[in-house]
C-alpha positions in Angstrom: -22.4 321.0 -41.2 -24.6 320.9 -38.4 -26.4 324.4 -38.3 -27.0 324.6 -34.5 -23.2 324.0 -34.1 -22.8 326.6 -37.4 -24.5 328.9 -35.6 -23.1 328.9 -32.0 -19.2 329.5 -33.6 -21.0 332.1 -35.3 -22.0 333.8 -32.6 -18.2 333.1 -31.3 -16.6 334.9 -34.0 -19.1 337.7 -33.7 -18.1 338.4 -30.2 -14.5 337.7 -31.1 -14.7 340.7 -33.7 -16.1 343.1 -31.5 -13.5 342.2 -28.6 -10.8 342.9 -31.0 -12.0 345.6 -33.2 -9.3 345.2 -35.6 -10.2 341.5 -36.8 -13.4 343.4 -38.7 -11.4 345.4 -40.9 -7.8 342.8 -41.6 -6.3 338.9 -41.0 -5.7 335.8 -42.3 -6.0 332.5 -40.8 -5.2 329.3 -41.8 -5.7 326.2 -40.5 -3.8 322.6 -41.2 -5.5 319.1 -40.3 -3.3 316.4 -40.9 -4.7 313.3 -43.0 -3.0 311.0 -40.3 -0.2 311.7 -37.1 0.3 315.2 -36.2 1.9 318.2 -37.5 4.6 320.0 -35.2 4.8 323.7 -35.4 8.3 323.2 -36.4 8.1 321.2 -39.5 5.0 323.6 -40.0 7.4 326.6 -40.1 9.7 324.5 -42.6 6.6 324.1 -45.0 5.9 327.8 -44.6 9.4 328.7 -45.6 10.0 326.6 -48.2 11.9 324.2 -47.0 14.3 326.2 -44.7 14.5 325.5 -40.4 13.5 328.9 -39.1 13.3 329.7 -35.7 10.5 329.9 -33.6 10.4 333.4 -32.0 7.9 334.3 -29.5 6.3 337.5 -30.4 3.1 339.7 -29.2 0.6 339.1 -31.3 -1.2 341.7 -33.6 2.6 342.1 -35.1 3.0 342.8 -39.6 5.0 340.7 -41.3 4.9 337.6 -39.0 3.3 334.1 -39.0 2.1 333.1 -36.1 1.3 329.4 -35.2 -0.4 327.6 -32.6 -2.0 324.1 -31.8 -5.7 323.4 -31.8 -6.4 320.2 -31.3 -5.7 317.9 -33.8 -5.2 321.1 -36.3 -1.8 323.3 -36.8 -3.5 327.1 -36.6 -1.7 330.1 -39.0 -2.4 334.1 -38.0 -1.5 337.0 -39.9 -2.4 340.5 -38.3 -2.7 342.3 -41.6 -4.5 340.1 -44.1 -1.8 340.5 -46.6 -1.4 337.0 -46.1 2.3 334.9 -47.0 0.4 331.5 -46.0 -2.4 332.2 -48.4 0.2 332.0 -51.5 -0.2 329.3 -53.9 3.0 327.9 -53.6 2.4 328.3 -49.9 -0.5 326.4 -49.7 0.5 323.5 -52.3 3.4 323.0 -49.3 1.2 323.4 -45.8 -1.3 321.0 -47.7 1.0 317.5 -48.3 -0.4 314.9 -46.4 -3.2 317.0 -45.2 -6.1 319.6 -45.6 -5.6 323.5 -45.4 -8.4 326.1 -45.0 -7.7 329.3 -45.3 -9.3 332.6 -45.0 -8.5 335.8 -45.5 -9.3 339.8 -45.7 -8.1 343.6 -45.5 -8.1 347.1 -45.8 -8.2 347.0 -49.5 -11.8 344.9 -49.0 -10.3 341.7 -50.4 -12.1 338.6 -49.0 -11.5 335.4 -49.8 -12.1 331.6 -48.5 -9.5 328.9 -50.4 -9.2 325.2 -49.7 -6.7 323.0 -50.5 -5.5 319.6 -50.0 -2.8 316.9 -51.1 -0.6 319.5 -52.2 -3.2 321.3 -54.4 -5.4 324.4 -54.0 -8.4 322.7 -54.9 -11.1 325.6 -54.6 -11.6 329.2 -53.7 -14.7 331.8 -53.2 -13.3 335.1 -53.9 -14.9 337.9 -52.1 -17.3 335.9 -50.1 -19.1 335.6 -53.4 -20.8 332.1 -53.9 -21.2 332.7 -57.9 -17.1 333.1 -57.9 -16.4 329.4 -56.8 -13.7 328.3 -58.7 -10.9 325.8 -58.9 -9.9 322.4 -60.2 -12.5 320.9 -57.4 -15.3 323.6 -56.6 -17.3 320.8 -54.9 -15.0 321.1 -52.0 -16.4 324.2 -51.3 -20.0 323.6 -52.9 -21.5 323.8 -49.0 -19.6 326.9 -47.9 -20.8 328.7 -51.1 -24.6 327.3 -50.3 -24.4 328.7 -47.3 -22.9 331.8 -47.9 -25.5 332.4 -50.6 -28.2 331.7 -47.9 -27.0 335.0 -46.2 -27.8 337.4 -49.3 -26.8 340.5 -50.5 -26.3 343.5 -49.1 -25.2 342.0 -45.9 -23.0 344.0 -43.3 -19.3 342.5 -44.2 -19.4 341.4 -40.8 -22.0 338.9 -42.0 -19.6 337.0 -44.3 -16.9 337.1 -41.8 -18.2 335.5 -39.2 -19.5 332.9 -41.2 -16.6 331.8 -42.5 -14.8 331.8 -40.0 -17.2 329.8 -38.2 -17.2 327.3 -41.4 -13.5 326.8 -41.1 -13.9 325.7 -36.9 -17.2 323.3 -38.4 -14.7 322.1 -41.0 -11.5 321.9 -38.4 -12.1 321.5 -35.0 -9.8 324.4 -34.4 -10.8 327.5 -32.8 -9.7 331.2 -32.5 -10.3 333.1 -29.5 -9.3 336.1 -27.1 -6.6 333.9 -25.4 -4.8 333.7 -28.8 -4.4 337.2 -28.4 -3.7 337.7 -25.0 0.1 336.4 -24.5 3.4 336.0 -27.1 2.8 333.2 -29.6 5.6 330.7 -31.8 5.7 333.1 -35.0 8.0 333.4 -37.8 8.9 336.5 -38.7 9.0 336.9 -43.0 11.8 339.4 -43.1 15.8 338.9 -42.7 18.0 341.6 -40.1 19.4 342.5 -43.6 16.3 343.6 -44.4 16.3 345.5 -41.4 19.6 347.6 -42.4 17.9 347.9 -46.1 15.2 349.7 -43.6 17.2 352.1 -41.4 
């Protein structure tokens, strides 16, 4: 990765953080980049389910329970407000990964952090909690440079630190990009529960 590039998307995210002060504290985001053709939001949404055609709804963003998606690029972007994430599942990822590589990173209120890649239908590598000494997986080398660098920032770093970071290693790694306008207007999202789960609510 290039570090003045590195460095400018960090100073993206950091101002993305502070313009929406909830981002510090919870999301998930996930990003898809085909091997070859593009990826429509619609057979995205398929992968996400598990094989079933759900519609696209648009929804204001910041919503629980909901996948957004969106188009960056070359790149198929995921966005969960709360950080408890659905796309970050195993089985999840094995599915958004066919044909293609998936990065996806993730935090919240209970202070889990954590950075996964995955590819060709496998979750090759992960770095839970930001920490570079956790790298794990059936290819930790895909991650080897992500945990260099995260290791270059120390310990005892703000949390805000680690965030930013990674979410500006993901754009490096991507192409894709999160920013204000994402949050600014109703996005294609798929909302994870059923109106019988609604009744089951009232």
């Amino acid at each position: 990765m290039n570090p003045m590039d590195l460095q400018y998307a960090i100073t993206h995210y950091r101002r993305l953080i502070k313009e929406i002060g909830w981002l510090e504290e919870r999301m998930a985001w996930t990003v898809i980049l085909p091997v070859s053709g593009r990826l429509s939001l619609q057979e995205t949404a398929t992968r996400l389910t598990g094989g079933s055609h759900p519609e696209l709804s648009e929804l204001d963003p910041g919503l629980p329970d909901v996948v957004y998606l969106g188009q960056s690029g070359a790149a198929v972007m995921l966005f969960e407000a709360t950080g408890f994430s659905h796309a970050g599942g195993t089985q999840v990822l094995e599915r958004l990964s066919e044909n293609a590589r998936v990065w996806h990173v993730a935090w919240n209120i209970t202070g889990m952090r954590v950075l996964i890649h995955a590819a060709q239908g496998k979750v090759l590598a992960r770095i839970p909690e930001f920490a570079p000494d956790w790298l794990n997986g059936i290819d930790p080398d895909s991650l080897r440079e992500e945990a260099a660098i995260l290791r270059g920032i120390g310990r005892y770093r703000p949390p805000t630190r680690y965030k930013t970071k990674v979410m500006a290693m993901v754009e490096q790694r991507t192409g894709a990009r999160l920013d204000k306008q994402w949050f600014d207007r109703p996005r294609p999202a798929v909302p994870l529960w059923s109106p019988a789960e609604d009744i089951q609510r009232i």
